[in-house]
C-alpha positions in Angstrom: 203.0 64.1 100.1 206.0 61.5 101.2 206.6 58.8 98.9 205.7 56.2 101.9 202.9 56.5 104.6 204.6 56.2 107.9 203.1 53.7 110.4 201.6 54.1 113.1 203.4 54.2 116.2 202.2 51.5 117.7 202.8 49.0 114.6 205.8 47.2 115.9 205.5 47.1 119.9 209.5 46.1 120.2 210.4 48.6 117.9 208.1 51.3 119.6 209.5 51.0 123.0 212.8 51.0 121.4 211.8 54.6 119.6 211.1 56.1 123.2 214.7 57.4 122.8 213.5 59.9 120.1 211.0 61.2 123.0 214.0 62.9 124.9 215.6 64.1 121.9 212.9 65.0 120.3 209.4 65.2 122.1 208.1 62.7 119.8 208.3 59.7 117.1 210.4 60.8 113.7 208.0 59.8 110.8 211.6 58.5 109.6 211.3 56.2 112.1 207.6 55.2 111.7 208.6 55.0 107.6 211.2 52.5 108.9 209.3 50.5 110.5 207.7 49.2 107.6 210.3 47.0 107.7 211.0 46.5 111.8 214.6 45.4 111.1 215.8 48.8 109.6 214.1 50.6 112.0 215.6 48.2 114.6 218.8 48.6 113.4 218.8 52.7 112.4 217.5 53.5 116.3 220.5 51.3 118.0 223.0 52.8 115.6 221.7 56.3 116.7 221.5 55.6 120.3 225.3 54.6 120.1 226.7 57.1 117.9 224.8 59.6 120.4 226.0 58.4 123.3 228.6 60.9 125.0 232.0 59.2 125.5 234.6 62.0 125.7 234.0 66.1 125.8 231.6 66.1 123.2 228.3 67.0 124.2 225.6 66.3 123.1 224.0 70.1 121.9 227.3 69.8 119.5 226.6 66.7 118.1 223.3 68.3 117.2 225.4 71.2 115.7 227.2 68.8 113.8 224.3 67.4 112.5 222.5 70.4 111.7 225.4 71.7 109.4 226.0 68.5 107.9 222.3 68.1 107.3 222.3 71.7 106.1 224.9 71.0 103.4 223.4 68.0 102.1 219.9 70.4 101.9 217.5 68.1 103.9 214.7 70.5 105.6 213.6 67.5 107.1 216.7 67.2 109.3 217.9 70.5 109.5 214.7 70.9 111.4 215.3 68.3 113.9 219.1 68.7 114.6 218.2 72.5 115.6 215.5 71.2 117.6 217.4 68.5 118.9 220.1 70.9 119.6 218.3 73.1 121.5 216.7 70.5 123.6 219.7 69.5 124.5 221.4 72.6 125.7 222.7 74.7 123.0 223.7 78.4 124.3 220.9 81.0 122.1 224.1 82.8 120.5 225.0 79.4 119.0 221.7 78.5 118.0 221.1 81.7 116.5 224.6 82.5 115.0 225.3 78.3 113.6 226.6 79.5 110.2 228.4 82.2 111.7 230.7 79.7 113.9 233.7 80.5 112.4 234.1 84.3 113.4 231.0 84.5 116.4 232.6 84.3 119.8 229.8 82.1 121.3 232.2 79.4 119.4 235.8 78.0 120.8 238.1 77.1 118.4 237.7 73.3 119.0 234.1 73.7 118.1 235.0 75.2 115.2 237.0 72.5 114.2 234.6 70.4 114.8 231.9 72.2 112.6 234.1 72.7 109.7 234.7 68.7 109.9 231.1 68.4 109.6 230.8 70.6 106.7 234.3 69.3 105.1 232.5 65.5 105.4 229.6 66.4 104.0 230.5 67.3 101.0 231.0 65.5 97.6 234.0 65.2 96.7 234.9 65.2 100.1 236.7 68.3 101.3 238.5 66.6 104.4 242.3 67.5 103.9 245.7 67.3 105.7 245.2 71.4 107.3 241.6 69.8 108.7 243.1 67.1 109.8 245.8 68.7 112.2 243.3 71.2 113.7 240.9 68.5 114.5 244.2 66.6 116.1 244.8 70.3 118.0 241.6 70.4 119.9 240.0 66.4 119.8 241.0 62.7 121.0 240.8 59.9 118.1 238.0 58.4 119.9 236.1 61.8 119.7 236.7 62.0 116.1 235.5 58.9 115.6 232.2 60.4 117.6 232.2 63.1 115.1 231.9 61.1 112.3 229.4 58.7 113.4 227.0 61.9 113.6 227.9 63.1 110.2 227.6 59.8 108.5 224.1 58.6 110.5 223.3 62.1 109.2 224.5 61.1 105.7 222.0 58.2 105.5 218.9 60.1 107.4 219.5 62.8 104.9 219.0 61.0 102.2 216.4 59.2 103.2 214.6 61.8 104.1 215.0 64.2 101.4 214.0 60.8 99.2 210.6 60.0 101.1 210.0 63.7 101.1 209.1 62.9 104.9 206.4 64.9 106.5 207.7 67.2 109.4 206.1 67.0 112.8 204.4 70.2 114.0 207.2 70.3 116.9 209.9 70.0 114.5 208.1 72.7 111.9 208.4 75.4 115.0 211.7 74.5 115.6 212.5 74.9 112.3 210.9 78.7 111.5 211.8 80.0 115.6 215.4 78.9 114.7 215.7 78.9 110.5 213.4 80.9 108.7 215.2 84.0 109.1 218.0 81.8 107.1 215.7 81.1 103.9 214.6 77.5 105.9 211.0 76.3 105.0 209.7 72.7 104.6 209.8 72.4 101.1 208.7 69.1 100.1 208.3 68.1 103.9 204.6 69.0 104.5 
């Protein structure tokens, strides 16, 4: 049971057009969204930060900012998320092998080293105490602009906050995201958990 009911979708009519975003990413409304808008300014705020920290401005895609995601989300423990950055991911493009093989990125070839890089930023970040040191630092220099570092980060830290607020409110999956999560996770130990 979540902590807070989520609205309906159609509580807030700005904020629900807005939300179409999640539609393509997704295939439907995140009850983090409809939790939000409980109070329209948060949700307001949370769905233009997402749009712009997943807007593509470089060579990162957009499946690997869902990879991103789904490790940071997967270090921090939210089932919640972990459910929707796979399904996100997928949705977006993500080869099978990396899908299937996500915690094996540092060894399975369906990985370049960049990406690599990248994911071990995203687990390095998500940490406390933060595990970001000089060695990551110069490898994500080897294979990545500033600017998509900055991109990166943005994913990892939106992912931060939905994390938490999702593992908080014990958020209730959607059935989309729950078939995402066992086709993609189970055979890793992933259930809901609190997220039913």
């Amino acid at each position: 049971m979540p902590l807070v009911t989520p609205l309906p979708a159609d509580t807030n009519a700005e904020v629900a057009k807005m939300a179409e975003f999640f539609n393509e990413t997704l295939g439907f409304c995140p009850n983090s969204v409809l939790t939000m808008m409980r109070r329209p300014r948060i949700a307001k705020a949370f769905i233009e930060l997402n749009m712009a920290v997943m807007e593509n401005q470089g060579r990162l895609t957009s499946s690997l900012k869902r990879l991103i995601a789904y490790i940071s989300s997967n270090i921090t423990g939210c089932r919640y998320c972990q459910a929707h950055t796979i399904r996100a991911a997928e949705r977006y493009g993500a080869e099978a092998a990396q899908l299937e093989n996500v915690w094996e990125y540092r060894t399975h070839p369906a990985f370049s080293e960049a990406e690599r890089a990248a994911l071990d930023f995203a687990a390095a970040a998500s940490v406390i105490p933060n595990d970001v040191d000089d060695e990551l630092s110069e490898r994500l220099h080897r294979y990545w602009k500033e600017d998509e570092i900055v991109e990166m980060l943005g994913v990892i830290s939106l992912f931060g906050y939905l994390n938490r607020w999702n593992d908080s409110m014990g958020t209730t999956l959607e059935a989309g995201a729950i078939d995402s999560g066992e086709q993609l996770l189970s055979r890793r130990g992933w259930n809901t958990g609190k997220h039913i």
